[in-house]
Backbone as CSV, one residue per row, in Angstrom:
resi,resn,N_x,N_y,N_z,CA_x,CA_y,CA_z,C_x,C_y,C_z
1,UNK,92.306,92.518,95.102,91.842,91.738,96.235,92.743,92.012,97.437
2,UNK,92.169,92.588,98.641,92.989,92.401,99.659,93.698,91.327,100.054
3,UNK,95.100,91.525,100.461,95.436,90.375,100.679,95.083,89.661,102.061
4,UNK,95.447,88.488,102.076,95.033,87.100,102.697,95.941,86.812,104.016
5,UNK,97.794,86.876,103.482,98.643,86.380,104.518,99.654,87.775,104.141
6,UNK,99.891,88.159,105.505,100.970,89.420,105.297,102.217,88.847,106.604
7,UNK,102.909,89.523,106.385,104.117,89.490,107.159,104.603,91.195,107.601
8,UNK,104.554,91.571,108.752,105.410,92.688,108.891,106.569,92.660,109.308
9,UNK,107.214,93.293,109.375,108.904,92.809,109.387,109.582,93.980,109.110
10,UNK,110.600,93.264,110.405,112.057,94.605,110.728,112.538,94.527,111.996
11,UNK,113.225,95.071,112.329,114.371,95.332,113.648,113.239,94.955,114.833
12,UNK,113.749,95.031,116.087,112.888,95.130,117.049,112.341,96.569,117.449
13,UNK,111.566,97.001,117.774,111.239,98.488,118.212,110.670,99.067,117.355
14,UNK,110.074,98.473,116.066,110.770,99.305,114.450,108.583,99.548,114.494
15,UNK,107.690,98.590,115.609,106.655,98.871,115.379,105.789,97.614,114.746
16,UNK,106.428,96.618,114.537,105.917,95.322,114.437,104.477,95.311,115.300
17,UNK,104.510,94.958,115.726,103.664,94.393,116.770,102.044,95.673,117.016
18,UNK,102.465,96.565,116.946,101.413,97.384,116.872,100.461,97.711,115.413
19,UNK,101.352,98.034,114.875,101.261,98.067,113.188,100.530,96.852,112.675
20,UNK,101.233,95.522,112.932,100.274,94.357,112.227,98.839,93.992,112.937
21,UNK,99.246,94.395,114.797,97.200,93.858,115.071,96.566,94.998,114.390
22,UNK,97.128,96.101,114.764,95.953,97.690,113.798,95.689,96.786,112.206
23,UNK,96.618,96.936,112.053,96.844,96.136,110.182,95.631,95.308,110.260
24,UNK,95.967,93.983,111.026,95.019,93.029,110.977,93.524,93.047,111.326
25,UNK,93.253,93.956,112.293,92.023,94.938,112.441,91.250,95.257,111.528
26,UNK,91.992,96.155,111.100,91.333,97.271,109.854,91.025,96.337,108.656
27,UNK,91.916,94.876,108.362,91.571,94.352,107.101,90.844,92.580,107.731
28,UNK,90.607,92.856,109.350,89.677,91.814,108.992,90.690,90.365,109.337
29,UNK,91.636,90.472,109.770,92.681,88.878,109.223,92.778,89.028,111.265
30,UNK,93.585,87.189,111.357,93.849,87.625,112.491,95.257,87.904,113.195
31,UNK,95.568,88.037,114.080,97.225,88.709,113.713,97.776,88.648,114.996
32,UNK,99.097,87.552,114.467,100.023,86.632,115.275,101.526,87.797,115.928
33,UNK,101.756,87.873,117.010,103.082,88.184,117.270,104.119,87.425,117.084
34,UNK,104.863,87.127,116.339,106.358,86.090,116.420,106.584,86.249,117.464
35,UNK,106.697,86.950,118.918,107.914,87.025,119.602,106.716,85.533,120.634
36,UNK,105.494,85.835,120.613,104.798,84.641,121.413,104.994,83.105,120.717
37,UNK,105.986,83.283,120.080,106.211,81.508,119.477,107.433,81.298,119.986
38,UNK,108.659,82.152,120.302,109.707,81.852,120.953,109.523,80.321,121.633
39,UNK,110.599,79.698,121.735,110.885,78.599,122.816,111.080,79.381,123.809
40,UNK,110.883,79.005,125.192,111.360,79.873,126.158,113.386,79.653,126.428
41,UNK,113.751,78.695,125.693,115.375,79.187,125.721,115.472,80.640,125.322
42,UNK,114.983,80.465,123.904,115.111,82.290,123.508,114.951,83.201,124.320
43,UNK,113.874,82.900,124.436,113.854,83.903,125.697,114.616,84.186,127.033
44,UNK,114.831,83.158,127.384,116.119,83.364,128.076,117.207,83.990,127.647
45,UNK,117.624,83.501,126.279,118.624,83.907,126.258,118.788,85.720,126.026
46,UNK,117.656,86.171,125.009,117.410,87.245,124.560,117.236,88.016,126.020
47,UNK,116.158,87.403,127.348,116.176,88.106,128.586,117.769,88.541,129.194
48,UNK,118.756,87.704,129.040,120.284,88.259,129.570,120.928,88.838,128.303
49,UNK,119.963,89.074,127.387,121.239,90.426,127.041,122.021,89.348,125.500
50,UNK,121.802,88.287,125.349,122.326,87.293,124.284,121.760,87.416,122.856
51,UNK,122.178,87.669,121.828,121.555,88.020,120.900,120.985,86.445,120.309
52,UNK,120.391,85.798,119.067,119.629,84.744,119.069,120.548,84.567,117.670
53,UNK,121.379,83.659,117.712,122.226,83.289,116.419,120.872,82.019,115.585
54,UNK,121.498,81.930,113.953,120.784,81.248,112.817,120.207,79.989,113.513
55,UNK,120.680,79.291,114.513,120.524,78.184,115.338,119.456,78.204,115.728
56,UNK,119.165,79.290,116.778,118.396,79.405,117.332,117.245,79.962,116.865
57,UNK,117.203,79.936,115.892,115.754,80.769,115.169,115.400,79.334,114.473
58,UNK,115.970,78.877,113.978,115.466,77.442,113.001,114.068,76.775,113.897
59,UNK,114.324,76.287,114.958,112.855,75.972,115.287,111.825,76.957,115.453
60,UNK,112.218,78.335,115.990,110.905,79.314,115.875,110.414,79.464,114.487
61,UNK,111.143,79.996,113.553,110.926,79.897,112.225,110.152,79.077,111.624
62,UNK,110.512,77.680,111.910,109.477,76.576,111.482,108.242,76.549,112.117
63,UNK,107.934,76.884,112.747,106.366,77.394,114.055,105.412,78.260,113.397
64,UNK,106.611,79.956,112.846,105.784,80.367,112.220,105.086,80.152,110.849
65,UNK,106.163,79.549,110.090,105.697,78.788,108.836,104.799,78.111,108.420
66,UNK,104.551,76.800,109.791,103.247,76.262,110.158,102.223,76.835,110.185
67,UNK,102.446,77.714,111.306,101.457,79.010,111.348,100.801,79.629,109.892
68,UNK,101.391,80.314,109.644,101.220,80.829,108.254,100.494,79.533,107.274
69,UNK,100.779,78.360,107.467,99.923,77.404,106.673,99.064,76.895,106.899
70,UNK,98.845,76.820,108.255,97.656,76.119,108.747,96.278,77.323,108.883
71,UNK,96.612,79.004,108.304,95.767,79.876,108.768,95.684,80.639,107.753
72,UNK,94.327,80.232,107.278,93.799,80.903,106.345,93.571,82.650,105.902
73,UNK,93.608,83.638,107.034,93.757,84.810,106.924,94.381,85.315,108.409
74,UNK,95.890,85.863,108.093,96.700,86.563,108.734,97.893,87.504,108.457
75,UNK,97.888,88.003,109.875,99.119,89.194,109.364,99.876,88.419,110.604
76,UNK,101.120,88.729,110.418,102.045,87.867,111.351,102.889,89.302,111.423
77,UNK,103.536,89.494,112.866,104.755,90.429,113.232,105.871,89.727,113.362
78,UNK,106.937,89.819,112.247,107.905,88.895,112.454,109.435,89.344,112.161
79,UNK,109.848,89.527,113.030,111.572,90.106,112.546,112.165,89.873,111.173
80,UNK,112.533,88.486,110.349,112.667,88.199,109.300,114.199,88.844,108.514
81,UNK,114.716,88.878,109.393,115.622,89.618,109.107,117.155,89.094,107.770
82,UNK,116.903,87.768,107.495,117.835,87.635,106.615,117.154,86.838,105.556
83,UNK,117.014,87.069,104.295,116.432,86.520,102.989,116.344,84.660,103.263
84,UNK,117.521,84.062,104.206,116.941,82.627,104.767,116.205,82.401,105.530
85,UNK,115.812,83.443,106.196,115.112,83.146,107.024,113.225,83.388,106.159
86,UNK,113.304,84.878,105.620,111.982,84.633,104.479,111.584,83.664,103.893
87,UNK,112.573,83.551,103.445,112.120,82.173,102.503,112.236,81.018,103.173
88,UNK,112.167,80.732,104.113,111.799,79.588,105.332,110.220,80.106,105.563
89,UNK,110.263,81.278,106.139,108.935,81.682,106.543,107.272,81.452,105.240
90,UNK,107.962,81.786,104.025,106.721,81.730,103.072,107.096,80.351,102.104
91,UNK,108.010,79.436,102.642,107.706,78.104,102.352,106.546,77.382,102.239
92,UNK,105.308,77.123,100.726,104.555,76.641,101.012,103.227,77.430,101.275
93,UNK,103.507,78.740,101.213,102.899,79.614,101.547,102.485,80.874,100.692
94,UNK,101.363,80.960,99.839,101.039,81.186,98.734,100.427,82.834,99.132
95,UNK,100.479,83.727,98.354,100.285,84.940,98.318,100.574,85.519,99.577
96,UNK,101.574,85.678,99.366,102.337,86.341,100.908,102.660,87.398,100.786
97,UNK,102.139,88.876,101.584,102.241,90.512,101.085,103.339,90.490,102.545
98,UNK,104.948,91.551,102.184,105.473,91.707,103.094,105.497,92.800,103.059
99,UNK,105.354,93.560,104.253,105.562,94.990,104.743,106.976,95.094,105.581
100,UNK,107.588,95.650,105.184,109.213,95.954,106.012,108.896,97.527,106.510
101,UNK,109.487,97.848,107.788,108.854,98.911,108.476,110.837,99.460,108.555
102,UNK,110.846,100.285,107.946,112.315,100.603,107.809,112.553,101.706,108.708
103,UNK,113.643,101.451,109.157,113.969,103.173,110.556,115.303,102.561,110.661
104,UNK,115.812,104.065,111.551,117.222,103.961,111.498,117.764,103.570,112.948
105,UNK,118.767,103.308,113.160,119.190,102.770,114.785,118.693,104.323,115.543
106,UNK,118.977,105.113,115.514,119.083,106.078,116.046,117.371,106.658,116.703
107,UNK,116.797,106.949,115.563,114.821,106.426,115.932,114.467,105.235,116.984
108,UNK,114.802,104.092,116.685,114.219,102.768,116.965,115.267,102.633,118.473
109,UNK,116.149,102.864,118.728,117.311,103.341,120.274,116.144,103.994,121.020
110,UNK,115.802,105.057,120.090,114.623,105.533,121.189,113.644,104.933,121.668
111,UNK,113.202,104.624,121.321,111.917,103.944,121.255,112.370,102.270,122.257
112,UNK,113.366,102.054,122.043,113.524,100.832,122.775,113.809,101.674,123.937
113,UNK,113.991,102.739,124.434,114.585,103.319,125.703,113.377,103.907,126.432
114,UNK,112.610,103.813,125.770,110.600,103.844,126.425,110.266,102.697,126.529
115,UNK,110.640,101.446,126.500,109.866,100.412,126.247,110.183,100.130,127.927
116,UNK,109.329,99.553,128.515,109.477,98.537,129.958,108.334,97.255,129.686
117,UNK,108.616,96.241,130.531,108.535,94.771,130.926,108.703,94.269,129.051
118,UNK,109.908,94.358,128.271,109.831,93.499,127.272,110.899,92.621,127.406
119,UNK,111.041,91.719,127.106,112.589,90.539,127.089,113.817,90.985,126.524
120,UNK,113.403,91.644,125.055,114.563,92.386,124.267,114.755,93.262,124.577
121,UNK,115.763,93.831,124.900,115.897,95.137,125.337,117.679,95.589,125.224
122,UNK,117.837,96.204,125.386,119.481,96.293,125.623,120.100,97.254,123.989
123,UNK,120.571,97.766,124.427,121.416,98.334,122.706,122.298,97.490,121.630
124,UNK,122.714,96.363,122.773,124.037,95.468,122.157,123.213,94.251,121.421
125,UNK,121.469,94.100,121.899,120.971,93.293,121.119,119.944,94.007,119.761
126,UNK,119.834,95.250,120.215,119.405,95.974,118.698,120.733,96.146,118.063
127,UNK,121.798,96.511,118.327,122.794,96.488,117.720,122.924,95.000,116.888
128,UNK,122.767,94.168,117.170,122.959,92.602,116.850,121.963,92.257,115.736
129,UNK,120.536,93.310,116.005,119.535,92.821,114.780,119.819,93.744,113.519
130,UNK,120.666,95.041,113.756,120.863,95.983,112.493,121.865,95.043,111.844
131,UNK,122.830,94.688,112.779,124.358,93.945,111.702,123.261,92.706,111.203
132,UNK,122.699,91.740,111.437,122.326,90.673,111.253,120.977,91.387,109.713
133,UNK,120.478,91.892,110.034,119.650,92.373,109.058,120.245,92.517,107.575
134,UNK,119.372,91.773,106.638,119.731,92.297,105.049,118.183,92.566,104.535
135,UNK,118.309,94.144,103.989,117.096,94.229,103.583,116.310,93.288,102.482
136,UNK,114.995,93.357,102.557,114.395,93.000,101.354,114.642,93.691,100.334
137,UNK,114.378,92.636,98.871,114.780,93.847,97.602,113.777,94.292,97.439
138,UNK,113.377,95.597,96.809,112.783,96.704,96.589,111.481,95.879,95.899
139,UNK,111.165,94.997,95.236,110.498,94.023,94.876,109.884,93.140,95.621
140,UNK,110.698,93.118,96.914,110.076,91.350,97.759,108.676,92.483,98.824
141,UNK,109.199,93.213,98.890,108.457,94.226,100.247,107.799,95.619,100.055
142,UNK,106.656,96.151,100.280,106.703,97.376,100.815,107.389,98.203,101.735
143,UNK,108.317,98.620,101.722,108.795,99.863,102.538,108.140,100.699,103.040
144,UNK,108.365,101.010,104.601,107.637,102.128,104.931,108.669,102.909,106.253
145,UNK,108.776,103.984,105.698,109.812,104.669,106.877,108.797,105.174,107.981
146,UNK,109.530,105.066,108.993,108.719,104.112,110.475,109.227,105.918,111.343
147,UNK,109.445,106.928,110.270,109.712,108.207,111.229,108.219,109.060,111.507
148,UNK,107.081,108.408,110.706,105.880,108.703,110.255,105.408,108.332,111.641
149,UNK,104.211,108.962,112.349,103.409,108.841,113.290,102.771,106.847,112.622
150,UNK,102.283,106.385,114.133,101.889,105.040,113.461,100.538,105.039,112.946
151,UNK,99.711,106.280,112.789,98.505,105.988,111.994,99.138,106.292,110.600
152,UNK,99.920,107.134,110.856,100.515,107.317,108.986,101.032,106.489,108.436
153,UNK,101.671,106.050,109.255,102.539,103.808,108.725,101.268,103.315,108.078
154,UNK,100.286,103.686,109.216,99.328,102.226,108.784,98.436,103.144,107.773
155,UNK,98.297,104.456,107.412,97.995,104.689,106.576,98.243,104.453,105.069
156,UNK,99.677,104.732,105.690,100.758,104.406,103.808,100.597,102.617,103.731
157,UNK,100.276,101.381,104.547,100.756,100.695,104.227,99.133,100.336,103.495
158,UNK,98.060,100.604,104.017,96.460,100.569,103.352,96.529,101.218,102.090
159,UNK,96.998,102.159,102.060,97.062,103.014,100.457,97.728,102.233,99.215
160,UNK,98.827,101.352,99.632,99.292,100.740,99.035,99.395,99.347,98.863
161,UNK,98.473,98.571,99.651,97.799,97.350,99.522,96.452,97.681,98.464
162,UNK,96.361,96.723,97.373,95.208,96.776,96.970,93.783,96.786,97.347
163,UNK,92.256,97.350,96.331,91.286,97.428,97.107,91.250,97.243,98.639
164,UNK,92.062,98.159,99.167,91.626,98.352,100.755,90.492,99.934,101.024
165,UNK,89.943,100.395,100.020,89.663,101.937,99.877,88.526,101.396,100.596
166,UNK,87.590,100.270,100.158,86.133,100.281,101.078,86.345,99.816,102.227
167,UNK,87.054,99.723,102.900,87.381,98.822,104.130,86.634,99.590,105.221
168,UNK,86.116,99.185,106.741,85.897,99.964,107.661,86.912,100.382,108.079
169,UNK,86.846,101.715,109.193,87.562,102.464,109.066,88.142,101.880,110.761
170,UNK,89.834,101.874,110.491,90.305,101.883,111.573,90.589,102.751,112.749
171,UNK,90.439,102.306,113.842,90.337,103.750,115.060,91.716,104.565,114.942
172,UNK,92.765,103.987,114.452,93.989,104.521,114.344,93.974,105.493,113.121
173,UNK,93.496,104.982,112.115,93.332,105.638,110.643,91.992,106.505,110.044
174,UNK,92.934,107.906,109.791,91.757,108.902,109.137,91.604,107.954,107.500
175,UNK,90.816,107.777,106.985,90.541,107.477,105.797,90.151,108.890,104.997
176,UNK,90.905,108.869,103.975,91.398,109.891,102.779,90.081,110.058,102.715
177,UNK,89.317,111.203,102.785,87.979,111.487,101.619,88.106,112.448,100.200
178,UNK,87.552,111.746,99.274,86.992,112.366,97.803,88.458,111.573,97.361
């Protein structure tokens, strides 16, 4: 059965946000950005360059959690970056598929150095989400190395979600034939 509630998750830059609406597209769900639940402190603070300590995530966190419970089919883009904070997020929250989009500072530097009008930005605050980051165990998540073009992400991450083979076909994604 395809799943119901997904989570994508990882660094900033790492492809969140593109990856889960395609994701959520192609399977039909509807699909939330974390960074649009911020309080606008965060945002402030994240706009000057301040990285967002355990504090300051506790009320966003609880938003998305809600989220995730009150909504019957979604993919959520969500940083998630320390095992307390997951398990805050799928509190209550029953068949939860996580996709972790894995890349290295050095990839994802780039990619933040193309980005214009976003809030996060800066090296010293991707720097802040690699130290702060503990991966998922090899068990909690799909892995997907994020050096892959993003129809191939979202290829590998359909191949490896269950019955997704009849699905319509996404504009991003060649679907495998025979």
């Amino acid at each position: 059965m395809t799943p119901k509630k997904m989570i994508v998750m990882g660094v900033s830059g790492c492809g969140k946000s593109s990856i889960g609406s395609h994701l959520a597209k192609t399977l039909g769900l509807n699909f939330f950005d974390g960074d649009d639940f911020h309080p606008p402190e965060n945002v402030r603070k994240m706009s000057q360059g301040i990285p967002l300590n355990d504090d300051d995530r506790t009320e966003w966190l609880a938003t998305l959690n809600q989220l995730l419970r009150q909504e019957s089919h979604a993919v959520l883009a969500c940083s998630a970056l320390k095992p307390d904070y997951r398990a805050q997020l799928r509190d209550g929250v029953d068949d939860l598929v996580w996709v972790y989009l894995q890349g290295d500072f050095g990839t994802i530097w780039q990619r933040h150095q193309q980005r214009s009008d976003h809030y996060f930005n800066g090296r010293t605050m991707l720097e802040s989400q690699f130290a702060t980051l503990v991966e998922p165990a090899q068990d909690e998540a799909l892995f997907v190395d994020i050096r892959q073009t993003q129809a191939a992400v979202l290829q590998e991450i359909l191949n490896r979600l269950p019955e997704t083979g009849s699905l319509v076909e996404s504009p991003m994604v060649e679907r495998n034939k025979g």
